[in-house]
C-alpha positions as CSV (number, residue, x, y, z in Angstrom):
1,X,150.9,111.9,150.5
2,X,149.7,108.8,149.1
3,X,148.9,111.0,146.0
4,X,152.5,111.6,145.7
5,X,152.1,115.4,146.0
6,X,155.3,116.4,148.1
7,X,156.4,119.8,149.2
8,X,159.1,121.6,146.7
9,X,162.5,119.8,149.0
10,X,160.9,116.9,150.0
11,X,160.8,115.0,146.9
12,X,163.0,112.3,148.4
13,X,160.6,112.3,151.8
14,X,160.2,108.9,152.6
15,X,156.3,107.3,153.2
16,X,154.4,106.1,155.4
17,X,156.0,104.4,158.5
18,X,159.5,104.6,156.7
19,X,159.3,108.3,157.7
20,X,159.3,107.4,161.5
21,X,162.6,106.0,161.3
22,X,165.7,107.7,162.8
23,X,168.3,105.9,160.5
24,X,166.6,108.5,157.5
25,X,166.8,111.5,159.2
26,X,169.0,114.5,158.9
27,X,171.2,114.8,161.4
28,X,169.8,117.9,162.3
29,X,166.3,116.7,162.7
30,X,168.0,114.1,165.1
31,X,169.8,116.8,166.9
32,X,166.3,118.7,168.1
33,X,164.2,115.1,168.9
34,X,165.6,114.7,172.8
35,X,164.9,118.9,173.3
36,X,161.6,118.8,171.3
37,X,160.7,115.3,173.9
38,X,161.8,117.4,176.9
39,X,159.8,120.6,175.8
40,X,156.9,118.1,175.3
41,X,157.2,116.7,178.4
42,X,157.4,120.0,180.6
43,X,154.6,121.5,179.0
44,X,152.6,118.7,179.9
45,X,153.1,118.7,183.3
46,X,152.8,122.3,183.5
47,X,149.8,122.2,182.1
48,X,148.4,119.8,183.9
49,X,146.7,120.6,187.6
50,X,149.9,122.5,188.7
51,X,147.8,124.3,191.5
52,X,145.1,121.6,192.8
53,X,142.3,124.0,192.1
54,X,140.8,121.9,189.1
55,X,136.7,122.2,188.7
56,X,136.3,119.3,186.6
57,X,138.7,117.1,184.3
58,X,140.3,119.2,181.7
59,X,140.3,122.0,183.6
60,X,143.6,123.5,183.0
61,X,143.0,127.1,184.5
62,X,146.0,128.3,186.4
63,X,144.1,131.6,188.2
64,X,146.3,133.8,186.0
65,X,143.7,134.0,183.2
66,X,140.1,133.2,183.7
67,X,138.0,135.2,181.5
68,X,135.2,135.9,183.4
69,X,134.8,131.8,183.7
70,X,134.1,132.2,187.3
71,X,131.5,134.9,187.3
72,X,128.8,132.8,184.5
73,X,126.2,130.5,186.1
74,X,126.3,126.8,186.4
75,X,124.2,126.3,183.3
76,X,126.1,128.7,181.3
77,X,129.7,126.5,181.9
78,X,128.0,123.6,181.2
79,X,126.5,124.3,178.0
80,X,130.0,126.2,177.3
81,X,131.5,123.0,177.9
82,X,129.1,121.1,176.4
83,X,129.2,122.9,173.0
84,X,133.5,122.5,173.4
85,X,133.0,118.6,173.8
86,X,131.1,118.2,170.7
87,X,133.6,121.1,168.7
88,X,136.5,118.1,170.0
89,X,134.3,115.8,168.2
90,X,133.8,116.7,165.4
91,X,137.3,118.1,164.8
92,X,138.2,114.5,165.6
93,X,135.7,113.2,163.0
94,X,137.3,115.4,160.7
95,X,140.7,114.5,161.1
96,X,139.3,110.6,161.0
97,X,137.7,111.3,157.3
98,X,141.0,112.9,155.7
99,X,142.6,109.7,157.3
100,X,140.7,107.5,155.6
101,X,140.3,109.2,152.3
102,X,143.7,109.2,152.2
103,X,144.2,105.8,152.8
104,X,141.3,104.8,149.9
């Protein structure tokens, strides 16, 4: 961190964008980064509408699992999604304020 509190074996960790460089890696970190893009990538296009049944963006129901989803009223899913929309937000607010506090 900017605090320079590191993990116990990451003392020499370097900061900030010098971390994002390959050239300081370990060569086994480097090793996983083309399998960890790939698993990245295929879980994001299976994830994605796979089946074309979609009810609304986001929707990444694949008919395995459904919870009951299907069987609540209209008003129900939308103040279900409603409520998840504002939990995105402020975990996103959240995640904004320990960004800035560490940067201050």
């Amino acid at each position: 961190t900017a605090a320079g509190v590191r993990l116990p074996g990451m003392e020499a960790a370097p900061f900030g964008f010098k971390a994002l460089l390959m050239e300081g890696l370990p060569s086994e970190v480097r090793g996983t980064i083309p399998l960890t893009l790939m698993t990245v990538f295929f879980l994001t296009v299976f994830m994605q509408d796979s089946t074309g049944e979609n009810a609304f963006p986001g929707d990444y129901r694949n008919g395995l699992i459904d919870f009951g989803w299907d069987k609540q009223t209209t008003e129900w899913q939308n103040r279900k999604r409603a409520i998840e929309l504002n939990n995105g937000r402020a975990a996103q607010m959240g995640i904004l304020g320990i960004m800035v506090h560490e940067q201050l």
